[in-house]
SEMARRO-282662 format. One record per residue (C-alpha): residue number from 1; residue in one letter; x, y, z. Coordinates in steps of 0.5 Angstrom, whole numbers. Example, Ala and Ser with C-alpha at 12.3 -4.5 7.8 and 13.67 -1.06 7.14 Angstrom:
2
1  A  25  -9  16 .
2  S  27  -2  14 .
END
This chain:
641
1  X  229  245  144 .
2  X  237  247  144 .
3  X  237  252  150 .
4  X  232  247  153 .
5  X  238  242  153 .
6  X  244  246  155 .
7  X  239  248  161 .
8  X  239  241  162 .
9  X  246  240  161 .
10  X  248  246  165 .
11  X  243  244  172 .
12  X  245  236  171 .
13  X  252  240  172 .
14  X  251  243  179 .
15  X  247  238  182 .
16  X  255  233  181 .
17  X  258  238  184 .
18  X  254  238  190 .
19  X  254  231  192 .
20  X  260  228  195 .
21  X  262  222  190 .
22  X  266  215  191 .
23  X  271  212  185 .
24  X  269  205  185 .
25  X  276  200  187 .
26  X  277  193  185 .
27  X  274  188  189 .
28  X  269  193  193 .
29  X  262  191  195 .
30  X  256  196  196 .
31  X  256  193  204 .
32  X  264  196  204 .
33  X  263  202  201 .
34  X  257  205  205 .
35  X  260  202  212 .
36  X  267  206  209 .
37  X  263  213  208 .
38  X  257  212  214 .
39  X  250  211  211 .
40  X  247  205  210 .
41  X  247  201  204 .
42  X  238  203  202 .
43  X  241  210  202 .
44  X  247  207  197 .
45  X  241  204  193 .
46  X  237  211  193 .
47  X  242  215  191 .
48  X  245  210  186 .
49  X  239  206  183 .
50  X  243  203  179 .
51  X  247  198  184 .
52  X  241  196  187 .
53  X  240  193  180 .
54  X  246  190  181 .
55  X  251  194  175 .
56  X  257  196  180 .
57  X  263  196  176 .
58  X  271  198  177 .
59  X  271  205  176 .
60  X  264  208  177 .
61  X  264  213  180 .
62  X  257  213  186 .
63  X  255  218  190 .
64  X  256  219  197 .
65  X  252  224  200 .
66  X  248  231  197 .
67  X  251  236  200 .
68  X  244  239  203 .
69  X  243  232  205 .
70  X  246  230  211 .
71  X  243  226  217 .
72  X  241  230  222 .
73  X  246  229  228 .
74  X  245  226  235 .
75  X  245  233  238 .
76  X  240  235  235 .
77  X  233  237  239 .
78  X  228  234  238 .
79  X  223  234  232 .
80  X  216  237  234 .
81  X  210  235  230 .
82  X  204  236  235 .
83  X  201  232  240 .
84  X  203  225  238 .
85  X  204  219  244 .
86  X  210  216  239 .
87  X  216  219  237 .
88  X  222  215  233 .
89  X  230  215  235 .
90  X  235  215  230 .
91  X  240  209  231 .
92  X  246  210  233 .
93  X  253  205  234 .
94  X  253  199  238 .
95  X  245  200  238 .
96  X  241  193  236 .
97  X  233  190  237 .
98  X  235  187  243 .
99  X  238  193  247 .
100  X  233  198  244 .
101  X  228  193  248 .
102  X  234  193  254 .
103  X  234  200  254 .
104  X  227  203  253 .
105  X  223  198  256 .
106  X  219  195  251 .
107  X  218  188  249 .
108  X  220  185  242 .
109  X  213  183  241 .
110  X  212  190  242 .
111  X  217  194  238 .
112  X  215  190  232 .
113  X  207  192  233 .
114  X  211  199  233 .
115  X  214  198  226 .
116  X  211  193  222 .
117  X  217  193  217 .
118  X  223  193  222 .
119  X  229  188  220 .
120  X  233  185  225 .
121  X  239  188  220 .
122  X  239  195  223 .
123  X  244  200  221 .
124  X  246  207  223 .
125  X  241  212  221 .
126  X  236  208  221 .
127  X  229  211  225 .
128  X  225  207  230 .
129  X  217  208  233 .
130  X  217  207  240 .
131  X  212  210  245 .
132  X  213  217  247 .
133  X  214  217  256 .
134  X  219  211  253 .
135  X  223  215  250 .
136  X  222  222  255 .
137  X  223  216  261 .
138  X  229  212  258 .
139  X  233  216  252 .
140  X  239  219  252 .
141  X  239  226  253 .
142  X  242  228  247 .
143  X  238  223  244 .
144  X  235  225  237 .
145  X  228  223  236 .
146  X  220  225  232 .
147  X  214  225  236 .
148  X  207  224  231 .
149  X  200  222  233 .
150  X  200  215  234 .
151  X  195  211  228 .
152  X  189  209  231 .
153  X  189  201  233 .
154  X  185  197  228 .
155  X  182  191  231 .
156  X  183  184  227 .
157  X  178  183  222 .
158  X  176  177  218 .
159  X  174  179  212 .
160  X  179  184  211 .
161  X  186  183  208 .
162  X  188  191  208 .
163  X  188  195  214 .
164  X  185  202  212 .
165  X  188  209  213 .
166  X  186  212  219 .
167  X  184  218  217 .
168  X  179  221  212 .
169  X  180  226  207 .
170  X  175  231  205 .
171  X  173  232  198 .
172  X  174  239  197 .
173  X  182  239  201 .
174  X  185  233  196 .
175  X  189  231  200 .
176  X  191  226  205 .
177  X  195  226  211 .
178  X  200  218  212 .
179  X  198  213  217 .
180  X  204  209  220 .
181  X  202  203  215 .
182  X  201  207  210 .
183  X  205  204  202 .
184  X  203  206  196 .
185  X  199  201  193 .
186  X  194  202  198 .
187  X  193  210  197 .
188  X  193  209  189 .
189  X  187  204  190 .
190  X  183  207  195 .
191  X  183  214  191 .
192  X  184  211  184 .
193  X  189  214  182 .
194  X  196  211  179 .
195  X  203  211  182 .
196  X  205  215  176 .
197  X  200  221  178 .
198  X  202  220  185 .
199  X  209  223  185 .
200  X  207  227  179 .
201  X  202  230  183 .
202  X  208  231  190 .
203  X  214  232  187 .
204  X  220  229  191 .
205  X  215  223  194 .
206  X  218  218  190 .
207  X  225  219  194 .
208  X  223  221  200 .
209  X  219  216  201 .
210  X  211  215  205 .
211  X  213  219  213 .
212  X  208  219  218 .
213  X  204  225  219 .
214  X  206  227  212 .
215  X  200  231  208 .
216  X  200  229  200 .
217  X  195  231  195 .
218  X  191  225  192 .
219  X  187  229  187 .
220  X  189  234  182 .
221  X  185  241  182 .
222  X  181  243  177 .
223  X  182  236  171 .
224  X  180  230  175 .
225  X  175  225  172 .
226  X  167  225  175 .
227  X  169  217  177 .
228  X  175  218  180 .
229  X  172  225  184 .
230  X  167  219  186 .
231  X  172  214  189 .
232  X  176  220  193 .
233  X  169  222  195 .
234  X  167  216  197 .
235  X  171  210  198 .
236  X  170  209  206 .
237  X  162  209  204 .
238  X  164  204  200 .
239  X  170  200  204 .
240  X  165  195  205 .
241  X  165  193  198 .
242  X  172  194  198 .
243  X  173  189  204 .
244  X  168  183  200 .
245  X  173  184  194 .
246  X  179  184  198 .
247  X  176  177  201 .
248  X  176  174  194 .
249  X  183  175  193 .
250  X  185  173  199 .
251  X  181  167  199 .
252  X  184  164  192 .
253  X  190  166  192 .
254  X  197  167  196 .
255  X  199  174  197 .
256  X  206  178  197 .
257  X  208  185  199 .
258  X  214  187  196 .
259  X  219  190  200 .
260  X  226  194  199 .
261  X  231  191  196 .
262  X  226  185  192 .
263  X  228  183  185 .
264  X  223  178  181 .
265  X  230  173  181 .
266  X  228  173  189 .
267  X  221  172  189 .
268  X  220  165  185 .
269  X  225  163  188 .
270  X  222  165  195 .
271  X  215  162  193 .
272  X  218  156  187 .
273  X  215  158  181 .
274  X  216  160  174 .
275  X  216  167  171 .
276  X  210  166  167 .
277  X  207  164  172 .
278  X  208  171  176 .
279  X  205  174  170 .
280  X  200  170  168 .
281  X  199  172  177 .
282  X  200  180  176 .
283  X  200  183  169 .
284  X  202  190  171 .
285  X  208  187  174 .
286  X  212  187  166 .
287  X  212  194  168 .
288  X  217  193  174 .
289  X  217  192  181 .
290  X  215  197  187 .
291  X  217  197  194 .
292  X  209  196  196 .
293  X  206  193  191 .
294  X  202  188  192 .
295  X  203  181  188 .
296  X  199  174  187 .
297  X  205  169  188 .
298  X  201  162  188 .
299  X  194  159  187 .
300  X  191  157  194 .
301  X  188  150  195 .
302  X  182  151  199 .
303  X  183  152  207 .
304  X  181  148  213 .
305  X  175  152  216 .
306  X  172  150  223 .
307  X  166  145  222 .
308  X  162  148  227 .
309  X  160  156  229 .
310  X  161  153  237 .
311  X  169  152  240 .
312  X  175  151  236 .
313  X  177  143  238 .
314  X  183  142  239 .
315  X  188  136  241 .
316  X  194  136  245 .
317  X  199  130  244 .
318  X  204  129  248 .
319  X  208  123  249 .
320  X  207  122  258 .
321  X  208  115  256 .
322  X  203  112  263 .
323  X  199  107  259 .
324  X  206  104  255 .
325  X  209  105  262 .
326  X  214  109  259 .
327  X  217  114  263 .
328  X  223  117  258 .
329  X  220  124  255 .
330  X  214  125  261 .
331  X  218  130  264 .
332  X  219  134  258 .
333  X  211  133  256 .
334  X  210  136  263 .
335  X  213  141  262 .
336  X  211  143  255 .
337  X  204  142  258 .
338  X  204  147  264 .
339  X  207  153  258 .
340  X  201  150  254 .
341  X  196  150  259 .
342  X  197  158  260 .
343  X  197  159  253 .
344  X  190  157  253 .
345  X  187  160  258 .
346  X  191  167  256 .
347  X  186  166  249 .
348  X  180  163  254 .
349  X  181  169  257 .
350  X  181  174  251 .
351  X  174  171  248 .
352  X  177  165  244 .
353  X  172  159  244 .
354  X  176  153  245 .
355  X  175  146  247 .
356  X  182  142  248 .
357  X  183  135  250 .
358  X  190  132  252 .
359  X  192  125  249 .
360  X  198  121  252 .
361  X  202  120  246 .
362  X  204  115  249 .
363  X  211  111  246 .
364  X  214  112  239 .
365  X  212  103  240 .
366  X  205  104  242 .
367  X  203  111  238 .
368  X  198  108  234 .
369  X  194  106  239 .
370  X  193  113  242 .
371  X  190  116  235 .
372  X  183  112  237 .
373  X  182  118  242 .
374  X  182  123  236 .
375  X  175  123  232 .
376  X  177  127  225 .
377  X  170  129  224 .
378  X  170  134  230 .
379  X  177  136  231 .
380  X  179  143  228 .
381  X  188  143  230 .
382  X  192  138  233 .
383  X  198  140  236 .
384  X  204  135  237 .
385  X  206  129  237 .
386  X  213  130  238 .
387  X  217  126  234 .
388  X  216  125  227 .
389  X  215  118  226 .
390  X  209  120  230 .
391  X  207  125  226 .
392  X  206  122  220 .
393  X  201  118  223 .
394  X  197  123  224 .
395  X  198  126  218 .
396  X  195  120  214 .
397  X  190  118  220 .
398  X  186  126  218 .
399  X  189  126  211 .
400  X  182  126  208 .
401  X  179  132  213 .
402  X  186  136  212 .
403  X  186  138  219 .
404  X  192  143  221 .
405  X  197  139  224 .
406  X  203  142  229 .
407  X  209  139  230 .
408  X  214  143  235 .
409  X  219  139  235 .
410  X  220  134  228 .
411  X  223  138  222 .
412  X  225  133  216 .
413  X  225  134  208 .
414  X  220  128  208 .
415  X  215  132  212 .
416  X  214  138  208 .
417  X  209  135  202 .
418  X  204  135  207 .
419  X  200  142  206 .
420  X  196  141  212 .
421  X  202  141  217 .
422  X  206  146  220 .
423  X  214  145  223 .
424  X  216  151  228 .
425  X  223  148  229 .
426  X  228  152  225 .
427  X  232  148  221 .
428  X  240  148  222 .
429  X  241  149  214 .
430  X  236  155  215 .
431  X  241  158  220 .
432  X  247  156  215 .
433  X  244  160  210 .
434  X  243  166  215 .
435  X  249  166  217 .
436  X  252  166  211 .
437  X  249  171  208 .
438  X  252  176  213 .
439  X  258  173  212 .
440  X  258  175  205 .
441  X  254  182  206 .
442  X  261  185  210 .
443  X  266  181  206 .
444  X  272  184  204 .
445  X  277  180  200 .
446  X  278  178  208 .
447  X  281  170  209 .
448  X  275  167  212 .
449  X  276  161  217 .
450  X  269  156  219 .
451  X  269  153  225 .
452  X  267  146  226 .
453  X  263  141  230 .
454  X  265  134  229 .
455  X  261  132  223 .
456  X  264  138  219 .
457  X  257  138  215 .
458  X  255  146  217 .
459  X  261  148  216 .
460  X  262  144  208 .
461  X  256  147  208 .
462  X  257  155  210 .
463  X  263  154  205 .
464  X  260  151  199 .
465  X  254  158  200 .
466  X  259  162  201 .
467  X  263  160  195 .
468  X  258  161  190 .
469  X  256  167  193 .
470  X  264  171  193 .
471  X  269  168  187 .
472  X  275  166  188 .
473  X  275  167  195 .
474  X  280  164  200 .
475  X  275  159  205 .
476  X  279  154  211 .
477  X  275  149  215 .
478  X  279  148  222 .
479  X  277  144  228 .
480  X  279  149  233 .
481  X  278  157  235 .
482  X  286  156  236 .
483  X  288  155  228 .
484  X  285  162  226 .
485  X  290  166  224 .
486  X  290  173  222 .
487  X  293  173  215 .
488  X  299  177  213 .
489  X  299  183  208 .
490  X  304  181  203 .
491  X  304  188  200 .
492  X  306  191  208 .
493  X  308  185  211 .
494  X  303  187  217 .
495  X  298  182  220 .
496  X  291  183  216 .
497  X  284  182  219 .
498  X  280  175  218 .
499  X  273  173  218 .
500  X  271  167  222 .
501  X  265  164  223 .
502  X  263  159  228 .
503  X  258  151  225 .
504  X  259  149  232 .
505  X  254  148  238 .
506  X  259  145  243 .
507  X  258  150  249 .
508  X  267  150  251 .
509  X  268  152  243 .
510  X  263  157  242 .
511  X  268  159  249 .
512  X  274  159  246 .
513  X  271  161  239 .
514  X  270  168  243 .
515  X  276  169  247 .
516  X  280  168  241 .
517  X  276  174  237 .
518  X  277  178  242 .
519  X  284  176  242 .
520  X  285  178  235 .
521  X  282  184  235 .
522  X  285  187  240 .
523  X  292  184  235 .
524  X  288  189  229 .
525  X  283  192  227 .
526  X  277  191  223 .
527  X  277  182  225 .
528  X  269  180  224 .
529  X  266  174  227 .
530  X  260  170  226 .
531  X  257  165  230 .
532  X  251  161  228 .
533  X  249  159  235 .
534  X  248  163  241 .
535  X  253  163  248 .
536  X  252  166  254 .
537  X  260  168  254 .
538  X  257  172  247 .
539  X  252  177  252 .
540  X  258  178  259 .
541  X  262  180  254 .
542  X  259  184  250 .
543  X  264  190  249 .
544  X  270  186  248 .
545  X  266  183  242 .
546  X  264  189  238 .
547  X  271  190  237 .
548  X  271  184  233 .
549  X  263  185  230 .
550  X  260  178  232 .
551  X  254  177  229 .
552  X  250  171  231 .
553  X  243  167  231 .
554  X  239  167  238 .
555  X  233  164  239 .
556  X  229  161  245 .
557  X  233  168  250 .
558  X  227  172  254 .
559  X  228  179  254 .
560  X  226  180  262 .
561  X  225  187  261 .
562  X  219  187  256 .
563  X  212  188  259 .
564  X  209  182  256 .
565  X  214  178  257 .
566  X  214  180  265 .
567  X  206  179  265 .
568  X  207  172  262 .
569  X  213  170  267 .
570  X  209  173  273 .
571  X  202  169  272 .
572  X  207  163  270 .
573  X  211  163  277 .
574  X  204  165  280 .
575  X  201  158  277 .
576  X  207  154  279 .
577  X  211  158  284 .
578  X  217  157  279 .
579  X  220  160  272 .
580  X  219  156  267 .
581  X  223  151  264 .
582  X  225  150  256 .
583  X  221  147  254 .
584  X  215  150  258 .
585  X  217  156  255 .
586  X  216  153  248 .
587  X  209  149  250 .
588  X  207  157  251 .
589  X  210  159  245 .
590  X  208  155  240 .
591  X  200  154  243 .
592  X  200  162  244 .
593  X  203  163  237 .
594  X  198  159  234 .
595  X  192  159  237 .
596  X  194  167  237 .
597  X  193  166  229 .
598  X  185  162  229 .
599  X  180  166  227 .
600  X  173  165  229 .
601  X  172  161  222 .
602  X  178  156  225 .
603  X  183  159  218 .
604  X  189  159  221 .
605  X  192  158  215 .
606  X  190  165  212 .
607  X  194  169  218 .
608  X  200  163  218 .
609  X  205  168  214 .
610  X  205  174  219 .
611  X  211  175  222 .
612  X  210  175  230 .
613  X  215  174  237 .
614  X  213  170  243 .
615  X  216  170  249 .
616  X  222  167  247 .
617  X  222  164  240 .
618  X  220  168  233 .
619  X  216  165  229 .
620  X  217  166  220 .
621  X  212  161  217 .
622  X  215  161  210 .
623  X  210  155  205 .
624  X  215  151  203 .
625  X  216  148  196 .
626  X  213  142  198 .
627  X  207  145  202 .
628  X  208  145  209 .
629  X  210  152  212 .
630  X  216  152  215 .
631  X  219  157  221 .
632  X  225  161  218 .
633  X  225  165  224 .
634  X  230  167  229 .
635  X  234  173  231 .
636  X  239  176  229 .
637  X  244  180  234 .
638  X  249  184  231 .
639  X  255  188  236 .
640  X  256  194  231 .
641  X  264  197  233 .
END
């Protein structure tokens, strides 16, 4: 035991003096000191578990790198690993989702079908799936990149909650080669072993993490019990039974993946519940959280589903006005109607059964006398009316049927008890806390100056967030771009960088806000800036504003490049013999994301929560406290230096 100690001893010794370390300063963060050393802050976790946990104290002394470690440059060649029709690209600086579609002519609907779990935060280093010829075709030469078989495309079932991994092992290999949305709650449950046996069966898998293409051992040689041989041998025979217990989870309850970076702490937060109710839910969970765990969050009422096995009946209410004679919103009615109706033939087309009659909502006066044209016996979605007056007529007119209701434009904290109803706009006090949260991820004990609109409420807002979230930091509300000042660092007397953030969605200010970032960096280096809007200056000077690391929130913006993006606004000005208006763009959006989420059972809600971008908007349904799913969504743009 003693000479096994001193071993020990001795082996933790050169694996120190093989690695690169930090000493930790007074007031740094994990976001600054992986931005100072060139990695990204999961690799900072992963070397350094114990900050993830959130234990980061003056003087820890953290490591940076292993010597043996190091990314691969961009010079590298290319990584072969067969005959595959996707590779993936390493991301390099000034590189986001946006000019990754730009540059490799993919559409985001696209890119994100290729990574199921990419996040709008990339960072340098990170690696993105993207289809082959794209890559060859549009790729930097020195572009470094991976090419691996693409997984086979698993049609939508309705009675299967899990995809399966493409390829089956057989019995006598006991292994099993990854599959690009492969985790390992799935592979532990599909061939009965636990998570523990797992990585003690691959050494090193833990740390690396599942990599497509990979072959790992899934059963060991010689010592393993006659059930779990039978499991391994014949899980994809009995993948029916497997499917029909799936089925009864999905259908009783809530279900949740964890992710990287997820804490208990966030999670009942994220679905308001209590501890004992987590556990009550998942008992294993006491032995700790594991990035692709699947957790039961919530008990689930019983879902709409369709009365009858014929179309889905769907009721279209919009505001043309022609009986109240009543003009005022005709045009954005029409307007919305004509995205709509290429949203429903789309999904005609595609072998969806649908049946879908236009009620005129009339006016907000005469509203109530439209809803006689809707029978609750024999409707299956409606979508609209606009306003939430309205709304609300409606819901109580089908609150006995719990018919699933659409609001494209209504979102008010009044709304969100009825568990039947879905808001799609995105609420301005989702966009502060987005914001915010950036600002918090790249503070380093800066001034931080908010810019205000007229009724200061989303900048008293940001403030009040990121006050909470960095102590005792130094926070100014000013009403114009031309009072942010760079500060003055007392020790030098030099000037010294700021982080200005913009609450305001007047156009001439967002113009002034940029012109003022780009002036003060070009003062000093290391100036940030956040905006919670977007800005068309933002785009036309790109280049000037990296400098200054603008992060904004974007949304209802086409990416003409992208193929389903290109094939929308072909059949679209084909039909109309014009490019769609705002809101023709968002009647598209929201009927081709809904109905897009119908099963033939007409259980829209089964599939709610499933993160997908249309042609202009994101859609992030996240089920509120109240009970109606709210959309969360929008993109983030962030110009890295």
């Amino acid at each position: 035991m003693k000479n096994l100690l001193i071993f020990a001893f001795s082996l933790s010794g050169l694996v120190v003096f093989a690695q690169k370390t930090h000493t930790v300063q007074p007031k740094e963060n994990p976001y600054a000191i992986s931005k100072k050393y060139g990695i990204s802050i999961d690799e900072l976790y992963k070397l350094n578990p114990q900050v993830k946990e959130g234990k980061l104290n003056i003087g820890d002394v953290l490591v940076i790198s292993k010597k043996n470690d190091e990314k691969s440059k961009t010079t590298e060649k290319p990584v072969s690993s067969g005959s595959g029709n996707l590779s993936k690209i390493v991301l390099q600086p000034k590189q986001t989702i946006y000019g990754i579609t730009k540059q490799y002519h993919i559409s985001e609907t696209d890119l994100r079908k290729l990574n199921p779990e990419l996040d709008s935060h990339l960072r340098i280093g990170d690696e993105v799936t993207l289809p082959s010829d794209n890559v060859k075709k549009y790729a930097d030469k020195n572009a470094f990149n991976r090419n691996f078989a693409a997984p086979q495309e698993v049609k939508p079932a309705e009675s299967v909650a899990v995809s399966t991994p493409v390829e089956t092992p057989k019995a006598d290999e006991g292994t099993y080669v990854i599959q690009a949305k492969d985790n390992y709650y799935k592979i532990t449950k599909y061939f009965g072993i636990s998570q523990k046996d797992l990585f003690a069966l691959n050494p090193g898998l833990e740390e690396k993490g599942l990599q497509p293409g990979d072959v790992i051992k899934v059963k060991k040689s010689g010592n393993v019990s006659d059930s779990n041989v039978k499991d391994t041998v014949s899980w994809q025979e009995d993948n029916k039974n497997t499917k029909q217990e799936v089925q009864v989870q999905e259908d009783e309850y809530q279900t949740y993946t964890v992710q990287d970076g997820d804490t208990v702490f966030g999670i009942l937060n994220k679905f308001g519940i209590t501890l004992d109710q987590l556990i009550a839910f998942n008992p294993k969970i006491t032995d700790g959280l594991k990035t692709g765990m699947v957790i039961k969050v919530k008990k689930l009422e019983p879902a709409y589903v369709k009365k009858n096995d014929g179309a889905l009946n769907v009721i279209l209410m919009l505001p043309f006005g022609f009986d109240a004679g009543d003009s005022k919103y005709r045009s954005m009615a029409a307007d919305f109607l004509t995205g709509a109706k290429l949203a429903i033939e789309r999904s005609a087309t595609g072998g969806q059964k649908l049946d879908v009659t236009v009620v005129d909502a009339g006016s907000e006066s005469s509203f109530k006398n439209s809803l006689t044209q809707i029978n609750p016996n024999n409707t299956d979605l409606i979508i609209g009316p606009f306003f939430k007056s309205n709304v609300l007529d409606v819901l109580d007119y089908v609150k006995t049927k719990k018919i699933p209701v659409v609001a494209p434009f209504a979102n008010s904290p009044e709304l969100e008890k009825y568990n039947n109803l879905v808001i799609v706009e995105t609420d301005e006090e989702i966009l502060a806390d987005k914001i915010a949260k950036e600002v918090a991820q790249a503070y380093s004990d800066e001034k931080i100056y908010v810019v205000a609109n007229q009724d200061k409420s989303y900048a008293n807002y940001i403030k009040d967030n990121l006050a909470k979230q960095l102590k005792n930091s130094n926070i100014i509300i000013v009403n114009s771009p031309d009072e942010i000042k760079l500060d003055n660092n007392m020790m030098t007397g030099q000037s010294a960088p700021i982080m200005a953030v913009l609450a305001s969605d007047n156009d001439s200010v967002g113009k002034d806000f940029a012109k003022k970032m780009m002036e003060l960096s070009a003062e000093t280096s290391g100036v940030k800036s956040f905006s919670m809007y977007y800005n068309p200056i933002f785009e036309s000077n790109e280049e000037a504003l990296r400098k200054a690391s603008l992060v904004y929130l974007m949304d209802r913006k086409i990416n003409t490049d992208g193929s389903f993006e290109k094939e929308i606004l072909a059949s679209y000005k084909k039909q109309y013999c014009k490019t769609p208006s705002k809101y023709a763009v968002i009647g598209f959006d929201v009927v081709n994301d809904i109905l897009s989420r119908e099963n033939s059972k007409g259980e829209l809600f089964k599939q709610i929560t499933k993160s997908q971008t249309q042609l202009a908007t994101k859609f992030e349904y996240v089920k509120s406290k109240g009970g109606a799913y709210v959309n969360t969504g929008c993109r983030v743009v962030r110009l890295i230096p």
